[in-house]
C-alpha positions as CSV (number, residue, x, y, z in Angstrom):
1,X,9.9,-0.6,-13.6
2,X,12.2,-2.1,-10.4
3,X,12.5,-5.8,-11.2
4,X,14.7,-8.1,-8.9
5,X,16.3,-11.3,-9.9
6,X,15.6,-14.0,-7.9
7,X,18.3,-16.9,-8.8
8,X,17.7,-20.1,-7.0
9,X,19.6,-23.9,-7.8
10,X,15.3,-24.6,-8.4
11,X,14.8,-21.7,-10.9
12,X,15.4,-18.1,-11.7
13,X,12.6,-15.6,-12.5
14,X,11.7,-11.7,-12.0
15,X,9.9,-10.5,-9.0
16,X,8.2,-7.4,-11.0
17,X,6.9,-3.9,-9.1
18,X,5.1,-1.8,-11.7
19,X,1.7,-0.5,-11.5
20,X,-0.6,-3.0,-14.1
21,X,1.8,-5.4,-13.4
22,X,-0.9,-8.1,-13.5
23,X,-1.3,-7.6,-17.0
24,X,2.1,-8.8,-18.1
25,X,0.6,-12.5,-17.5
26,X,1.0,-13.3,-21.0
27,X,5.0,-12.4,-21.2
28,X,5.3,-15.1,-18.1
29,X,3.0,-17.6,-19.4
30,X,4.9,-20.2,-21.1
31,X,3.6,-20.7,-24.7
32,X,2.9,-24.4,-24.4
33,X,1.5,-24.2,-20.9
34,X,-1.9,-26.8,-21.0
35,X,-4.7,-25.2,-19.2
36,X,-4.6,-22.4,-16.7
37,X,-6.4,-22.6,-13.1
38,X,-6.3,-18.9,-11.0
39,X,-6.8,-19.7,-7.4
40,X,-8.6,-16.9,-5.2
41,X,-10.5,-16.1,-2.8
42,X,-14.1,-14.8,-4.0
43,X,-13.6,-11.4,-2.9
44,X,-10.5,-10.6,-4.5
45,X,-12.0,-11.9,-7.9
46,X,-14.6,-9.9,-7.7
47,X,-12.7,-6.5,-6.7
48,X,-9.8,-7.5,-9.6
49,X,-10.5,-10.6,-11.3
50,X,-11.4,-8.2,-14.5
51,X,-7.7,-7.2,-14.4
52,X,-6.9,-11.3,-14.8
53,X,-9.4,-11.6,-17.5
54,X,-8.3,-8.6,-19.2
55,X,-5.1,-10.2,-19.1
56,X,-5.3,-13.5,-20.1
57,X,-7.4,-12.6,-23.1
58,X,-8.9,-14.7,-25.5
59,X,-6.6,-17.8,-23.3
60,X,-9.7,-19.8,-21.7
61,X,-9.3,-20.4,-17.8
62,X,-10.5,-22.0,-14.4
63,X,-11.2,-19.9,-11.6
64,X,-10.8,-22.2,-8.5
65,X,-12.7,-20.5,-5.2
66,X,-10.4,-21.1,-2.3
67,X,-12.5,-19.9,1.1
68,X,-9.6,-17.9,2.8
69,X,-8.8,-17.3,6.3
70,X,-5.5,-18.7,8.4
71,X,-7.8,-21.5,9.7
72,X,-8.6,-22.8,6.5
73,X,-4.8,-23.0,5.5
74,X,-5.1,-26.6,5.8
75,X,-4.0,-29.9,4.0
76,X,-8.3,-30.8,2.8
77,X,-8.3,-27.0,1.3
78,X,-5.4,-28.6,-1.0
79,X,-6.6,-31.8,-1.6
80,X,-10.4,-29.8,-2.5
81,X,-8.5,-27.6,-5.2
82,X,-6.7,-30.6,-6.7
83,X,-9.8,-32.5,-7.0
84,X,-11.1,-29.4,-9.0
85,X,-8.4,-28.9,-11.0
86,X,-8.8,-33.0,-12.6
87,X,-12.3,-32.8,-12.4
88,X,-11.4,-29.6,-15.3
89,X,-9.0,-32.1,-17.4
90,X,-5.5,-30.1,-15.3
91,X,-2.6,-32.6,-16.3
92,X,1.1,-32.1,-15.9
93,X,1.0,-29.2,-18.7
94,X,-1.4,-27.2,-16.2
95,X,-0.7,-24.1,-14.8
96,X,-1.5,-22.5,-11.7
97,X,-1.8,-18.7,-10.5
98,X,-2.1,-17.8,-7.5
99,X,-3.7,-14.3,-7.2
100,X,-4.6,-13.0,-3.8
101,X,-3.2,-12.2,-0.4
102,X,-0.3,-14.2,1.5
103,X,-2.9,-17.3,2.1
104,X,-3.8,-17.8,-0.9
105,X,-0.3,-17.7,-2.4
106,X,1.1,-20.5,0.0
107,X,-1.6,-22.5,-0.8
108,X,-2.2,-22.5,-3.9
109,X,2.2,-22.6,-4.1
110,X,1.6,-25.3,-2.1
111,X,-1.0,-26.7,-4.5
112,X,1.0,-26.2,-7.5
113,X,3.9,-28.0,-5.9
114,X,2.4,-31.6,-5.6
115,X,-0.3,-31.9,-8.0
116,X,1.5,-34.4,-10.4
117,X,4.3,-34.3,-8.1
118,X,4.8,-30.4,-9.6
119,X,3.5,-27.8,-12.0
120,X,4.6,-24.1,-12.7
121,X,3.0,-20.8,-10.4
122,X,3.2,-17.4,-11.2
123,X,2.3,-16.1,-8.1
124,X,0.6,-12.6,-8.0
125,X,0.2,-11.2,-4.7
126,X,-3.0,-8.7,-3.7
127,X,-1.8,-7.8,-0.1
128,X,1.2,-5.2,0.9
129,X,2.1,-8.2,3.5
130,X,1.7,-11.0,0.3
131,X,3.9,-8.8,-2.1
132,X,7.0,-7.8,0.1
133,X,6.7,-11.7,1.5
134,X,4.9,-14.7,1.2
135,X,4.8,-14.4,-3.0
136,X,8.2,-14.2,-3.3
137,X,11.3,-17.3,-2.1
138,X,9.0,-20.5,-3.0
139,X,7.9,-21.4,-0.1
140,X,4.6,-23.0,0.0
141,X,2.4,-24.6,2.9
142,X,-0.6,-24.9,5.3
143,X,-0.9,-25.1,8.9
144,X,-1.1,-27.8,11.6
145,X,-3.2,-27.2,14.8
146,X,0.2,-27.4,16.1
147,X,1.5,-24.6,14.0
148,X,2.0,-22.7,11.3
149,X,3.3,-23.6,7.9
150,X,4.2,-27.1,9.0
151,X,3.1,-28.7,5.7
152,X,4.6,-27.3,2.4
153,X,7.4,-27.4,0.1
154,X,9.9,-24.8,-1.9
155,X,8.6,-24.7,-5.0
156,X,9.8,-21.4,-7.2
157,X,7.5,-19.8,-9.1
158,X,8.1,-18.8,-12.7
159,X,7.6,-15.1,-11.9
160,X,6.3,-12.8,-9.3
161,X,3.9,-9.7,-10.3
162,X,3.6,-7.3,-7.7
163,X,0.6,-4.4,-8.7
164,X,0.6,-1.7,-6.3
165,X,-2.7,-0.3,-7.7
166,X,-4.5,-3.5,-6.0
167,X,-3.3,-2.2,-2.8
168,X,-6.2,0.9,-3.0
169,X,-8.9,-1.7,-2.0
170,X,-7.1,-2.9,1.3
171,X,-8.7,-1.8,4.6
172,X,-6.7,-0.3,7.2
173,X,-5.8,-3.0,9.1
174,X,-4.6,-5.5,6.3
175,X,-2.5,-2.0,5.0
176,X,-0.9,-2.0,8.1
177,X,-0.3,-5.6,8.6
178,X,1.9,-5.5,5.4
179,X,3.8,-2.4,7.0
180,X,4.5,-4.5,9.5
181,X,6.8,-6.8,7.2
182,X,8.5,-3.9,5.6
183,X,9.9,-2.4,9.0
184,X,10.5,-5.9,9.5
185,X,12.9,-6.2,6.3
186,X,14.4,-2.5,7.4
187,X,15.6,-3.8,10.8
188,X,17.1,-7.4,9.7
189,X,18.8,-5.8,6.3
190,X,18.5,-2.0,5.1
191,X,19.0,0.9,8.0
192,X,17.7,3.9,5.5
193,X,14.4,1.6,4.6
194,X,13.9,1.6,8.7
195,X,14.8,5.7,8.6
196,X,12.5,6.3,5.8
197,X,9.8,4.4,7.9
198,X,10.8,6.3,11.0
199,X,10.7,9.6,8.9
200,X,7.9,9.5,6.7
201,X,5.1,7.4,8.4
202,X,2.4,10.1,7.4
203,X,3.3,9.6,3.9
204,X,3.8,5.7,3.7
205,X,-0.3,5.6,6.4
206,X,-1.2,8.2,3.9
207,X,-0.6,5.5,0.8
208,X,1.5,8.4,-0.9
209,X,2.3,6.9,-4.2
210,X,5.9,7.7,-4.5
211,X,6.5,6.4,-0.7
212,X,4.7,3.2,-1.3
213,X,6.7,2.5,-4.4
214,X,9.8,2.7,-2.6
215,X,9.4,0.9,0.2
216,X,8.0,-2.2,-1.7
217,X,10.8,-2.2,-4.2
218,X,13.2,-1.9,-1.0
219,X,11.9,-4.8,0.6
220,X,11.0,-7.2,-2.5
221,X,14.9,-6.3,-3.2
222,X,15.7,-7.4,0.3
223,X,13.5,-10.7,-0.2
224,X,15.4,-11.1,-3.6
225,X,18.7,-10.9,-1.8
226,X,18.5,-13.3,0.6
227,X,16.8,-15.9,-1.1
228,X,19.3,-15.7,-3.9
229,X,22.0,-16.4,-1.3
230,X,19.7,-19.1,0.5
231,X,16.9,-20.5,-1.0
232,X,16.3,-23.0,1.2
233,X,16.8,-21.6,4.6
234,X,20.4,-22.8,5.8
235,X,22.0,-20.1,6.7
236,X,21.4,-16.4,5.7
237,X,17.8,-17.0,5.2
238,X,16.5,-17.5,8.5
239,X,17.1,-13.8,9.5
240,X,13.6,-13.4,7.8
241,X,12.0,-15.1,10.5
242,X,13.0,-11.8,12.8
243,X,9.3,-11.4,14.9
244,X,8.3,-14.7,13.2
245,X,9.0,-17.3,15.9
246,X,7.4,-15.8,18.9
247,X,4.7,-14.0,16.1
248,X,4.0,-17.7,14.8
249,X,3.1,-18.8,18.6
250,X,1.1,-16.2,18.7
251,X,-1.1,-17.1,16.0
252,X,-1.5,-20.7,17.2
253,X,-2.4,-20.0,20.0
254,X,-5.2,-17.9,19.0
255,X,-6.2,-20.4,16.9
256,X,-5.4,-18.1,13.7
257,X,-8.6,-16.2,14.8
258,X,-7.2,-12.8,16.6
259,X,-4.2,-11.9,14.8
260,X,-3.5,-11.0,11.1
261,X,0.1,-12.7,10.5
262,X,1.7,-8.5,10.3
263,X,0.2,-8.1,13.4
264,X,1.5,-11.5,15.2
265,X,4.5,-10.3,13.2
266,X,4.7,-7.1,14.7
267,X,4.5,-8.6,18.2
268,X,7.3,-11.2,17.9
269,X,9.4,-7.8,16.8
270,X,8.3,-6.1,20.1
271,X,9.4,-9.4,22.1
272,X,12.7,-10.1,20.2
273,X,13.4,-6.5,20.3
274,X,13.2,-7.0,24.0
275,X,15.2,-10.1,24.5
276,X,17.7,-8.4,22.6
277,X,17.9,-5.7,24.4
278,X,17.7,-8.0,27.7
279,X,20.6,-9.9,26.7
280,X,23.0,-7.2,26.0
281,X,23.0,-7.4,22.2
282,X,21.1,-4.4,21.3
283,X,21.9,-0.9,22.7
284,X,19.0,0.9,24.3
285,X,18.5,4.0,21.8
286,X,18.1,1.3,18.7
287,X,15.4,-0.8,20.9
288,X,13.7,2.1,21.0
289,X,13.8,3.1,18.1
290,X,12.1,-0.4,16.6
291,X,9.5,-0.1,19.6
292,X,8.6,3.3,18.6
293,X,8.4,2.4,14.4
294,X,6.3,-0.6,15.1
295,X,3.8,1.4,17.3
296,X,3.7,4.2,15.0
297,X,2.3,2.1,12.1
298,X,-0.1,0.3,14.9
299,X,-2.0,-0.5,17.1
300,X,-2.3,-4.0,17.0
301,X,-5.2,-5.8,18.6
302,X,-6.1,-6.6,21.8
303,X,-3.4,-9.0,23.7
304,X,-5.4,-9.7,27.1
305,X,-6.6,-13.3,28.0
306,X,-3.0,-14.9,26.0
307,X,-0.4,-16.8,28.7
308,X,3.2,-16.3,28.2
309,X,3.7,-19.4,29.6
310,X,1.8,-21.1,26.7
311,X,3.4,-19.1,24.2
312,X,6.7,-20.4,25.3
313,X,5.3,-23.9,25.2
314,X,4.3,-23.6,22.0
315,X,8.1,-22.6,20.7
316,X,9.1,-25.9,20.7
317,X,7.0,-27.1,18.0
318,X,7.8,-24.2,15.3
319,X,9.6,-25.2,12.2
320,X,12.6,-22.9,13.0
321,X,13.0,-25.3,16.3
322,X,16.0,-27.7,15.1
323,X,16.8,-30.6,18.1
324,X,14.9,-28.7,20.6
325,X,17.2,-25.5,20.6
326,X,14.9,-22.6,19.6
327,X,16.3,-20.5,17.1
328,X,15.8,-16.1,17.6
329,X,16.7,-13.6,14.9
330,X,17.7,-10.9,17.4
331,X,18.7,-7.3,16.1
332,X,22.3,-6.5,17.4
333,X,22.0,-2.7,15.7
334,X,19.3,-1.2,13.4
335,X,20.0,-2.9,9.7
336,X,21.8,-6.0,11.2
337,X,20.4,-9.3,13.0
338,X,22.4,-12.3,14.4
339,X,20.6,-16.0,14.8
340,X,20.8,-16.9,18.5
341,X,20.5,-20.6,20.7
342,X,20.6,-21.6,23.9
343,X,19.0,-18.8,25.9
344,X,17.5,-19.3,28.8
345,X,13.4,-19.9,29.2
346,X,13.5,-17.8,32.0
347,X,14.4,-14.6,29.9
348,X,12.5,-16.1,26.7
349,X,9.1,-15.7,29.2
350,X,10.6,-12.3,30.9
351,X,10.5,-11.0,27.0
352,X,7.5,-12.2,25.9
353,X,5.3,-10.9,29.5
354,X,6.8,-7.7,29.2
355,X,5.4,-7.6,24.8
356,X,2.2,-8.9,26.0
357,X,1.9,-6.3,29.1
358,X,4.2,-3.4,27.1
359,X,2.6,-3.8,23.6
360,X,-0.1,-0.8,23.0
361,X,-3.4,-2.7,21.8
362,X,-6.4,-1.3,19.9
C-alpha cells in the first residue's frame, strides 16, 4: 500500500493509494467527530456511494448534493451547502468529506474551510485528474467570472484516500484529462514517470492495472513532495502550475464550458512548451518530446473560434499574476522547470497562436 506523508506547518496526514481505499474512512475519522456531511455530486453517489455507506457503517450521515460542473464552482454553491449542513444540526464538531472528482473536492475543501471559520475534510477523490491533484496540498476554492480558483483557502485535510478501483467508471475523456496531470508532474519533477509515459502509453490508455498503480503513486509522491517543502505556494510550489496559467485562461475564456481542466491543462503544456523552446531554455529534442507525450494521450477538443489576443488579456488577472509580472513554469530539460518573469507579450502571443493553430483537436 504506497502511502505519502504530507507534512505541512497546518497539519500532517497520509495521502493513501490502495485499491478499497475508501473503506479505511473509519481509521481517519476522528472518534469524537460530531456529525458527518459527504458532499457529491449525484452521479458519483449513485455509481459509489454504497462503497461510503459500506464504510461508514452503522455511523449515521448527510449526503449533501452538490450540482457539479466548473460553472457552478461558485461562492452561492458554498453558501447553498452551508445552509444545508445547519439546517442538519452541523456545528464545529462536524465533519466534512468530500468524495468526487477535482470540483467537488475544492469545494467542498473550500466548504469545510469556513463553515465556523473551519472544520476537518478527508478528501476522497473519484477522478485520475482529482487523485494525482486537486485532493491532495489543501487548497480549496471556486471561480470568479474573471477566473479560476480566485476564492478559496489552504485548508489541509486530515487524510487523502485515493481508490483506483473508482477509476473503472470514468469515460474516456475524464481518463484522459487526469493523464494529462500525470505527464504534467513527469515534466516539472520525475524524468522516468515522463519515459514510462512515453514508453508504455498503450498500457497506461489500456487502464493496465499495474501501469495505473504506478503512475498515481509517482505523481501523488511528487504532489507530496512539493507541498511538504511549500505548502503555501512561495517558492517550490508554483512549478505545479506548469500548463496551468495559460490552461486557466483557457477555461475562462470558454466560460468553463469547452474544456475539461486536463485538457486546458494539456494546452497551457503545448504553449509553455513552446515559449520555452522560443526563448532558448529548452533544447529542441525535449520539446518534442512533451509535444509528442501530450498528443499521444489526446486529442483534446476542438480550439477554433478562441483569440490569442484574449487569452493573453486574460493573464493578467490569474492568481499566479503577482504586481502585474506574469509568472511561467517553463521546462528547461525533461524532469526540471524554472519560474520565469518579464517576458515579452509579443512572444507570450507568438506561443499561444502557434498552441492554438499547432495543437491536434478532436
Amino acid at each position: 500500500m504506497p502511502s505519502f506523508r504530507v507534512e505541512t506547518p497546518q497539519r500532517s496526514y497520509d495521502a493513501i493509494v490502495e485499491r478499497g481505499a475508501i473503506l479505511r474512512i473509519p481509521d481517519v475519522l476522528p472518534v469524537h467527530a460530531g456529525k458527518v456531511f459527504v458532499v457529491a455530486t449525484e452521479d458519483v453517489w449513485q455509481l459509489h456511494g454504497d462503497k461510503v455507506r459500506t464504510a461508514l457503517g452503522s455511523r449515521p450521515h448527510h449526503v449533501l448534493f452538490f450540482p457539479g460542473g466548473e460553472p457552478r464552482k461558485r461562492l452561492q454553491e458554498v453558501e447553498a451547502l452551508a445552509e444545508q449542513i445547519m439546517a442538519a444540526g452541523g456545528d464545529r464538531s462536524s465533519i466534512v468529506i468530500a468524495f468526487g472528482g477535482g470540483i467537488t473536492n475544492d469545494v467542498a475543501g473550500f466548504l469545510a474551510a469556513i463553515f465556523m471559520r473551519g472544520i476537518p475534510v478527508i478528501q476522497i477523490p473519484t477522478t485520475l485528474l482529482a487523485q494525482v491533484d486537486a485532493a491532495i496540498g489543501g487548497k480549496t476554492g471556486v471561480n470568479l467570472v474573471a477566473g479560476k480558483n480566485l476564492i478559496g483557502s489552504f485548508h489541509q485535510p486530515l487524510a487523502v484516500l485515493i481508490d483506483p478501483d473508482v477509476l473503472r467508471t470514468l469515460s474516456d475523456r475524464e481518463f484522459r484529462a487526469g493523464l494529462y496531470e500525470i505527464i504534467k508532474a513527469g515534466v516539472i519533477r520525475d524524468a522516468d514517470l515522463f519515459q514510462f509515459l512515453e514508453h508504455k502509453a498503450d498500457r497506461v490508455l489500456a487502464r493496465d492495472t499495474d501501469a495505473l498503480e504506478h503512475i498515481i503513486a509517482a505523481a501523488v509522491r511528487i504532489k507530496a513532495e512539493v507541498v511538504t517543502a511549500d505548502e503555501r505556494e512561495g517558492d517550490l510550489r508554483r512549478i505545479l502550475n506548469f500548463g496551468h496559467t495559460i490552461g486557466h485562461a483557457l477555461e475562462a475564456e470558454t466560460r468553463y464550458e469547452r474544456f475539461l481542466h486536463g485538457e486546458a491543462v494539456a494546452f497551457g503544456m503545448h504553449a509553455a512548451t513552446i515559449l520555452a523552446e522560443k526563448t532558448g531554455k529548452l533544447a529542441a529534442k525535449d520539446a518534442a518530446a512533451i509535444h509528442e507525450v501530450v498528443r499521444r494521450y489526446g486529442p483534446i477538443p476542438k480550439l477554433d473560434g478562441i483569440s490569442a489576443d484574449n487569452l493573453l488579456a486574460r493573464l493578467g488577472s490569474d492568481k499566479k499574476t503577482v504586481q502585474g509580472q506574469v509568472h511561467f513554469v517553463l521546462p528547461v530539460k525533461i524532469g526540471e522547470v524554472a519560474i520565469v518573469t518579464g517576458i515579452d507579450a509579443a512572444a507570450i502571443r507568438e506561443a499561444i497562436e502557434m498552441a492554438l493553430t499547432e495543437t491536434v483537436p478532436a
